[in-house]
N, C-alpha and C positions, 0 to 999 in steps of 0.2 A: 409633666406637660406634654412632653413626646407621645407618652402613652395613651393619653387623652386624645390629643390630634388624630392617633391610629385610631382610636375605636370607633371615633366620630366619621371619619372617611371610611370604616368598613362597614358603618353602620350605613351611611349614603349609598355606599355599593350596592348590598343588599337589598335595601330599599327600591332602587335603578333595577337591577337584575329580578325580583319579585313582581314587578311591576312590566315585565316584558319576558315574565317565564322565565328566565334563567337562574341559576341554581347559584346559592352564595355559598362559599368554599373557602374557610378558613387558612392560615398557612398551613396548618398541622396537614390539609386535604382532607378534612371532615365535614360533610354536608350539612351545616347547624341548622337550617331549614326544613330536610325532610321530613326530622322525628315527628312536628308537628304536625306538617302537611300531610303528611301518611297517613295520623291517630284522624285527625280530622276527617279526610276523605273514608276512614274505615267506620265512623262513626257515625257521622251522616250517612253512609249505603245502609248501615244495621236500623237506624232509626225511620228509615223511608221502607222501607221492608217491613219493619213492628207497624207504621203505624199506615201503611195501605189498605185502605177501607176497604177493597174491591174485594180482599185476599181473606179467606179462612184461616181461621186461628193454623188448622194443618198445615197449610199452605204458605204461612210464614215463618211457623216453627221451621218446614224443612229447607227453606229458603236462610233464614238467617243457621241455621247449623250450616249451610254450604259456604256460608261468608264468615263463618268464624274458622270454621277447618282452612279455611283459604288462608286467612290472616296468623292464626296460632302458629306459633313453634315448635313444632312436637319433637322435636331431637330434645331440644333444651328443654321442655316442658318433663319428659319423660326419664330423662337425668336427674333432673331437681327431686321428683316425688319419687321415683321407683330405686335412685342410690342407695337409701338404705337397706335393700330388698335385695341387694348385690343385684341390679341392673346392669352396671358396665361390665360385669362377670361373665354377662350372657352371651349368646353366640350370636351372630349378626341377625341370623336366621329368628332366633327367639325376640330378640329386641324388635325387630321389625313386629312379631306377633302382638309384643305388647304395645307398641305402638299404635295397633292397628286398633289394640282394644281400648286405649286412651282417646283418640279419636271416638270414639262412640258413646265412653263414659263423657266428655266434655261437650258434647253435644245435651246430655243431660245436667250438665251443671250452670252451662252457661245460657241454655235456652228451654229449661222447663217452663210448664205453662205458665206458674208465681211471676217467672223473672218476666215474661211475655208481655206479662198483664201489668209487670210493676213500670217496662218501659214505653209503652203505650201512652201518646201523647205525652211527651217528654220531648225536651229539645234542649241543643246546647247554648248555654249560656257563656257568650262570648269566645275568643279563638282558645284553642289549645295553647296550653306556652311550656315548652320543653326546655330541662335542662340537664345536664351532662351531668351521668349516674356513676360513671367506670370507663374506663378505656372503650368499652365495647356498646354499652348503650345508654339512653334518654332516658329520662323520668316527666313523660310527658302527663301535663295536669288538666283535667274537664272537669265542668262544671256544668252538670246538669238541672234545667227548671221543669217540673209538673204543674200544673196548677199554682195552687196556693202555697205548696210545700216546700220547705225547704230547700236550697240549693244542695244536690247528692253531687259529690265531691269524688272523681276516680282518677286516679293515675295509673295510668301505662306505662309499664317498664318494657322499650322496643330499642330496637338498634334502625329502628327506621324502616325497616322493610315486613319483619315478624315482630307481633306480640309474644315476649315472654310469659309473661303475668301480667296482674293488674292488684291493685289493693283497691279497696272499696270503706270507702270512709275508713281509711286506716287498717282494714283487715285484708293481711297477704294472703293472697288465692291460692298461691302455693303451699302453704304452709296449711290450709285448709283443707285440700287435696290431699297433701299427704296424711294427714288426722285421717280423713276418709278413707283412703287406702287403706292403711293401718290396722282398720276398724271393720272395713271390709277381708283383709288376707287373714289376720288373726294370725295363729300360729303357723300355718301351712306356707311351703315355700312362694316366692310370685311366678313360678311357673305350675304347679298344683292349681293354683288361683285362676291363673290364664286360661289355662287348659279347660277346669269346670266352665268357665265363663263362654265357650265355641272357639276359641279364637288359637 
């Protein structure tokens, strides 16, 4: 019953504090508010960019690649796909290059023409609702309407401030990525790879 009473007065809190901007802060001192509020606000800027009528397809392509390299996490993104390529082996100096060329690759996975056109007139359907994945991040869930079509279903895996991933109706991006990688380096080491690629 105790318990009960707590959650119900920190749910009142929250509610008070959202309601006047301020940030609801569990005992542990973890922000349970942000993860949503962040996916949300990152979501709506990509969707007012895709579907600004004024703007050339070019012109939102390079626009939304500026607001996804904002939002991404490329330490952790570049850890996850390039570890098994002996990426933490590398020198700060080389990580940074691959880095640098992961940003460019994901500018093409996450905003080629297809995906441009597939979120084009799209909007979200109801608030984001985050929930605690690990120690360190959210599993935050949207729900997207087009037309007549089915509700497209993504969750963000973020700790509130950077996107690590995303799954898309169930398929980890990451793990997508790295197939890709894979399939791109083939046998040659990932700095061989880096190298041919300018970077």
């Amino acid at each position: 019953m105790q318990k009960l009473i707590y959650i119900i007065s920190f749910l009142n809190v929250c509610i008070f504090q959202a309601v006047w901007g301020g940030a609801c802060v569990a005992s542990s001192g973890v922000n349970e508010l942000a993860p949503a509020s962040f996916i949300g606000k990152m979501v709506n800027e990509s969707l007012g960019i895709v579907n600004n009528s004024g703007s050339s397809d070019d012109k939102k392509r390079k626009e939304l690649s500026n607001s996804i390299n904002k939002y991404l996490d490329i330490d952790r993104i570049a850890s996850a796909v390039f570890s098994p390529k002996g990426y933490k082996d590398l020198s700060e100096k080389d990580q940074q290059r691959v880095k640098e060329y992961l940003k460019k690759y994901l500018i093409r996975f996450y905003a080629s023409e297809g995906k441009l056109s597939a979120m084009m007139n799209s909007k979200l359907s109801g608030e984001p609702v985050a929930e605690r994945k690990n120690e360190q991040d959210f599993a935050v869930t949207t729900q997207f309407e087009k037309n007549s079509s089915p509700a497209l279903k993504i969750v963000w895996i973020t700790d509130g401030k950077k996107v690590f991933y995303v799954e898309i109706e169930g398929i980890n991006q990451i793990i997508t990525l790295r197939s890709e990688m894979d399939t791109a380096i083939g046998s040659r080491t990932l700095m061989e790879y880096i190298n041919e690629q300018g970077f």
